[in-house]
C-alpha positions as CSV (number, residue, x, y, z in Angstrom):
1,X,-43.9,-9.8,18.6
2,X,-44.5,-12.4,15.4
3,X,-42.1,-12.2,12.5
4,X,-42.3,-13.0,9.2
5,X,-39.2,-13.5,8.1
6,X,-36.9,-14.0,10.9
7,X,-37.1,-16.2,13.7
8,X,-36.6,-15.7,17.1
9,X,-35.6,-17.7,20.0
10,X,-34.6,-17.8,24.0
11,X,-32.9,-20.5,25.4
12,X,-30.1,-20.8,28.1
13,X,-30.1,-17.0,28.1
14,X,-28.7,-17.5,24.4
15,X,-31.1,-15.3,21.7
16,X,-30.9,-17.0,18.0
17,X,-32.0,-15.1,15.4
18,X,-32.2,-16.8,12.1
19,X,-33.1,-14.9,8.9
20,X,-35.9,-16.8,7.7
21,X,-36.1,-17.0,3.8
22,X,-34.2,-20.6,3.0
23,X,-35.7,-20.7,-0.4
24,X,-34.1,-17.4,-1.1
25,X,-31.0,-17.9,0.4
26,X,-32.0,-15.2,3.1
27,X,-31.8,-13.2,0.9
28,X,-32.4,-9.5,2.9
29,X,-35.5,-7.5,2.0
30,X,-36.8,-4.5,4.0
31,X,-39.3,-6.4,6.0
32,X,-36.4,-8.5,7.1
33,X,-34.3,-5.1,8.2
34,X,-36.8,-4.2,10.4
35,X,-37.8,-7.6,11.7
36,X,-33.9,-8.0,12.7
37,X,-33.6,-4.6,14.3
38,X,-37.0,-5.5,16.4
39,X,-35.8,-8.5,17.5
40,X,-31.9,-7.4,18.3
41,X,-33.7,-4.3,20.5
42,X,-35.8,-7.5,22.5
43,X,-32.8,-9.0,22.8
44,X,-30.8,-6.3,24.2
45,X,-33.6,-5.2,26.6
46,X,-33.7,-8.8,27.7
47,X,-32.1,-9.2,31.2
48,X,-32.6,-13.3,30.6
49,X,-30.5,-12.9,27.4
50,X,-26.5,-12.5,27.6
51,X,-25.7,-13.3,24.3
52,X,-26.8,-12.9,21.0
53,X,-26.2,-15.6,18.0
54,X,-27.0,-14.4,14.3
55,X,-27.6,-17.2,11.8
56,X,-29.7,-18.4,8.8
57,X,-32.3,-21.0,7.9
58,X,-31.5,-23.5,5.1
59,X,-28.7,-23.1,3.0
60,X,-27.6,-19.9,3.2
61,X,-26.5,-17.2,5.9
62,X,-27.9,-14.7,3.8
63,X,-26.8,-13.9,0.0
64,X,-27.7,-10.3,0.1
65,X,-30.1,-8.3,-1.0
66,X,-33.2,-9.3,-3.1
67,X,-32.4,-9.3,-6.6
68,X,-36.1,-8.6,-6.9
69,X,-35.2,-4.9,-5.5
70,X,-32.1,-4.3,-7.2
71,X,-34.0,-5.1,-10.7
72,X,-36.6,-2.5,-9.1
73,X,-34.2,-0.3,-8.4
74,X,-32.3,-0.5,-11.3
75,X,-35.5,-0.2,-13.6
76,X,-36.4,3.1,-11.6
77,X,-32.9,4.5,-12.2
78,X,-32.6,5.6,-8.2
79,X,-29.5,4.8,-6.0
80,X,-31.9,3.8,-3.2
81,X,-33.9,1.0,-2.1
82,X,-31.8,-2.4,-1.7
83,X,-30.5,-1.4,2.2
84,X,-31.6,2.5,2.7
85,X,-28.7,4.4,0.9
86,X,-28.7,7.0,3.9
87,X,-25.8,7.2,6.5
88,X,-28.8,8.9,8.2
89,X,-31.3,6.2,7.9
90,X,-31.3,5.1,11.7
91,X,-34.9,2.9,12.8
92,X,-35.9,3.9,15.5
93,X,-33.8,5.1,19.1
94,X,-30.5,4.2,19.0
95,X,-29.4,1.0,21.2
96,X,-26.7,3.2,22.9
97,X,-27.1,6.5,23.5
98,X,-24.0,7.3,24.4
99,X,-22.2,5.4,21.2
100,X,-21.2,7.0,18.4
101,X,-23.1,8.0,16.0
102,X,-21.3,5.6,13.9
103,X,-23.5,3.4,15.1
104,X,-27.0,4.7,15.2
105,X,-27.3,4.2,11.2
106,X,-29.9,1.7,9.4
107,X,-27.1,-1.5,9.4
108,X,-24.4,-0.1,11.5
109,X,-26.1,-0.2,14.8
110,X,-24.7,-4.0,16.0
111,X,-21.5,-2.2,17.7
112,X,-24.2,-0.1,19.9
113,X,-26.2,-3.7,21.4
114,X,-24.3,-3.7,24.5
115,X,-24.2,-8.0,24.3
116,X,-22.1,-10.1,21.9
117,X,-23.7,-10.7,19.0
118,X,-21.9,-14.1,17.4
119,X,-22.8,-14.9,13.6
120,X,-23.3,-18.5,12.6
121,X,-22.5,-18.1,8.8
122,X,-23.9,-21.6,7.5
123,X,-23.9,-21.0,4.1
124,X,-23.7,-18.1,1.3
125,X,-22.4,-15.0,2.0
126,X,-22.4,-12.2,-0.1
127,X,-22.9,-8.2,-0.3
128,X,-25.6,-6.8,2.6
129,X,-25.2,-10.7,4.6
130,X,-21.4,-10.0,5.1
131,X,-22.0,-6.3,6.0
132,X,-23.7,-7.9,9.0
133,X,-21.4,-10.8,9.3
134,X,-19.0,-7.9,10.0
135,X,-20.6,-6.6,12.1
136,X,-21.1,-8.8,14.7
137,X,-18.5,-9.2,17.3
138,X,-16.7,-13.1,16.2
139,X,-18.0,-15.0,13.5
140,X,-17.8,-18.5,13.3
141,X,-18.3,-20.5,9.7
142,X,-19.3,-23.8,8.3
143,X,-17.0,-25.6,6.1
144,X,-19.2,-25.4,3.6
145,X,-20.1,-21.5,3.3
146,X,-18.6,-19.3,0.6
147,X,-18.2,-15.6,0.9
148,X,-18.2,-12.8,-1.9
149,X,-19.2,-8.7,-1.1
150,X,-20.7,-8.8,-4.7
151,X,-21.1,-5.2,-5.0
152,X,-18.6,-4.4,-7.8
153,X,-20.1,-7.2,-10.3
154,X,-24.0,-5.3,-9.8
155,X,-22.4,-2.1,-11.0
156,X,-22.4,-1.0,-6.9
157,X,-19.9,0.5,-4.3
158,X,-18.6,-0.8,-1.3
159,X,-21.8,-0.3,0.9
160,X,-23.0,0.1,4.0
161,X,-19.9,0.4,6.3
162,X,-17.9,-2.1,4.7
163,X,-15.0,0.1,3.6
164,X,-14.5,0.2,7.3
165,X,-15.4,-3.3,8.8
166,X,-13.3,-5.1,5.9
167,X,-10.1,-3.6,6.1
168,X,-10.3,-4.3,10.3
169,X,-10.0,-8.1,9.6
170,X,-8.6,-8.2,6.5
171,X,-6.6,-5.3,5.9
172,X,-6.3,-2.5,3.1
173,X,-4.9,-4.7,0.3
174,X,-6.6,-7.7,0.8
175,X,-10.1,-5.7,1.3
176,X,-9.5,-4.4,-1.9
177,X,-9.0,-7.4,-3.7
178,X,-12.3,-8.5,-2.2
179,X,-14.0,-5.2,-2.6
180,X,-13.0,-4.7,-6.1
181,X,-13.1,-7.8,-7.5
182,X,-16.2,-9.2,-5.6
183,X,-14.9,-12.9,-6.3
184,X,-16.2,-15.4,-4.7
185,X,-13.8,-16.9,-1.8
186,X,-14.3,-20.4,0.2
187,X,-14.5,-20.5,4.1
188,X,-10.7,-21.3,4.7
189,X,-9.4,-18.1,2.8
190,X,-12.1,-16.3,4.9
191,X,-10.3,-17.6,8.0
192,X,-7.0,-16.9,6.6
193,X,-8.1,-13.7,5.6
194,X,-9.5,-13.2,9.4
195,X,-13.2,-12.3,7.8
196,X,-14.2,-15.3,10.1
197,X,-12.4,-16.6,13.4
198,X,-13.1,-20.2,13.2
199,X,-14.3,-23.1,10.5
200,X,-15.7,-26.2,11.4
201,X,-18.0,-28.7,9.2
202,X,-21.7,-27.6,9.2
203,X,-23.2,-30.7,11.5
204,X,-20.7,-28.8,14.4
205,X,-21.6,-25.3,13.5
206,X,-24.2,-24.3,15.7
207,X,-23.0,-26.5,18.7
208,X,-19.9,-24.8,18.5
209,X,-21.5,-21.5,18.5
210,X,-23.4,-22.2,21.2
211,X,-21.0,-23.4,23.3
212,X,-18.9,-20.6,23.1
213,X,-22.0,-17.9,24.0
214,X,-23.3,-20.3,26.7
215,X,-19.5,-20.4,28.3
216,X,-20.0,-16.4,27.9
217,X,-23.7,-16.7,30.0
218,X,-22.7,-18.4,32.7
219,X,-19.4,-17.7,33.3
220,X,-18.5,-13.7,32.2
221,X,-20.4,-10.3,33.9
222,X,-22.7,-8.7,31.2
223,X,-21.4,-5.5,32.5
224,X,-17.6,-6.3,31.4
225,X,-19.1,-7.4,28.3
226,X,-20.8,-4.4,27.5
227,X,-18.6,-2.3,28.3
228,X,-15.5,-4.1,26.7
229,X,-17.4,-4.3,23.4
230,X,-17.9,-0.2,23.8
231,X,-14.3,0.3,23.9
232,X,-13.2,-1.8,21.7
233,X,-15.8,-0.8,18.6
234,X,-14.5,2.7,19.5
235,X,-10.4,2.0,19.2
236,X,-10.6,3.2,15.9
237,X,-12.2,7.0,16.4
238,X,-9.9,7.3,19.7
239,X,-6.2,8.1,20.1
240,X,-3.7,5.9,22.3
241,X,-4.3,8.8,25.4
242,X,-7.6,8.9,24.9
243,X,-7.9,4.7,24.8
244,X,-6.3,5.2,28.2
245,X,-8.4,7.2,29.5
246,X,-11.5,5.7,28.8
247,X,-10.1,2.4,30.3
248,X,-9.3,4.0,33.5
249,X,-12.4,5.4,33.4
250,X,-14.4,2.7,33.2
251,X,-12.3,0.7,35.4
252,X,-13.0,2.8,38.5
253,X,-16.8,2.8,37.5
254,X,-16.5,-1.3,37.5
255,X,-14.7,-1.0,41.4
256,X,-18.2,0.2,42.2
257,X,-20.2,-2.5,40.5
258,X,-22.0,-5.4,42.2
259,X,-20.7,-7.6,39.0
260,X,-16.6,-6.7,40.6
261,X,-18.0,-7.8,44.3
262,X,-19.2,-11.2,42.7
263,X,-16.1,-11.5,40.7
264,X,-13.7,-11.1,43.2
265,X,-15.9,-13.4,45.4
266,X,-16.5,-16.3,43.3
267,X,-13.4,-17.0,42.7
268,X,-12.3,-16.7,46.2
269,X,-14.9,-19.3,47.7
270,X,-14.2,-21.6,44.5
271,X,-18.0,-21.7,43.3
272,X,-20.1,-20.7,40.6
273,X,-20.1,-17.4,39.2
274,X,-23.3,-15.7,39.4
275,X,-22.7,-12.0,38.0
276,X,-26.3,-9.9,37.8
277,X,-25.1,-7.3,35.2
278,X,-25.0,-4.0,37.8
């Protein structure tokens, strides 16, 4: 498939996508929505790819969506546009069937790719780019990248799932701090603030990054991954019994996988694991 404003790329069973507007700031139109969601579903029906790194070209992660379509938007005096304003608005079949519905909507379907997804936030930050930062499953952050949600100061609401991702780093108060006042906050309050996981300057960034996904690759079963990430993104809708019971679940299916036979064996006969993914 050829994109126009992402880019898309295989190497070492490690997918980059990089949102592909630099003299925007990545800025996110609906070209690029679809674009992303096209390439994530590659991605995740790729058996050669393991993991999946999120980043941006140029400057900037991505600094949210087009002011071009808010001032359309806003000139139409409609609510919708920007990023679909539907909890409905799912493209296309969801990536996991079996997830929750949660997670078959127009932004919120990262949780449902059953591979890590690892953002490489390079740059600016703000409103629909850290929706998606959030939603990827660790995010790691150049020095140099700043961080607002944004909403509140274009007359918006906390959109797109953010009232939920935010608070699961952050917490209630600070979210609403960051929520409510949409300021603008550096990349060491961001890792303070657990909104990112590590900082580093931006010349290590994406060597870090893909050091960490490529010890992932060769080293972890793609089955424990997927299915770790399932229970996990699902804590929050589940009680403490039924936690449990999902985990035992799932651990007697993974007795039966070929991915437990090459675990315990590797590490047995001292060599290299190499884990299929059944």
């Amino acid at each position: 498939m050829s994109y126009t404003e992402i880019l898309y790329d295989v190497a070492d069973r490690i997918a980059t996508i990089t949102l592909n507007r630099p003299d925007r700031l990545n800025a996110y139109t609906g070209t690029m929505g679809e674009e992303l969601r096209a390439a994530m579903r590659v991605a995740s029906d790729d058996p050669g790819v393991r993991v999946i790194v999120l980043t941006g070209a140029g400057r900037g992660f991505c600094a949210g969506a087009d002011m071009n379509n808010l001032n359309t938007i806003s000139n139409r005096g409609r609510a919708a546009g920007a990023g679909g304003n539907s909890a409905e608005a799912a493209a296309g079949a969801p990536f996991d069937s079996s997830s929750s519905p949660d997670y078959q909507t127009q932004h919120s379907y990262f949780p449902a790719v059953p591979k890590p997804i690892l953002a490489a936030i390079n740059g600016a930050c703000a409103g629909l780019g850290l929706v998606y930062a959030l939603y990827c499953d660790r995010r790691f952050a150049a020095t140099e990248a700043r961080f607002t949600t944004a909403f509140a100061r274009r007359g918006l609401i906390a959109e797109h799932g953010i009232s939920y991702t935010l608070p699961r780093v952050a917490g209630l108060a600070n979210s609403l701090d960051l929520l409510m006042s949409a300021r603008k906050f550096d990349a060491q309050e961001a890792l303070r603030l657990g909104v990112v996981d590590q900082v580093m300057p931006a010349a290590e960034l994406m060597a870090a990054v893909r050091a960490y996904a490529t010890d992932l690759a060769d080293n972890v079963s793609p089955r424990s991954m997927a299915v770790i990430k399932r229970q996990l993104w699902a804590v929050g809708q589940l009680s403490m019994r039924q936690a449990v019971e999902v985990g035992n679940h799932e651990m007697l299916s993974s007795f039966g996988s070929e991915d437990f036979k090459e675990g315990v064996a590797h590490f047995v006969e001292k060599r290299q694991a190499n884990f299929s993914g059944h």
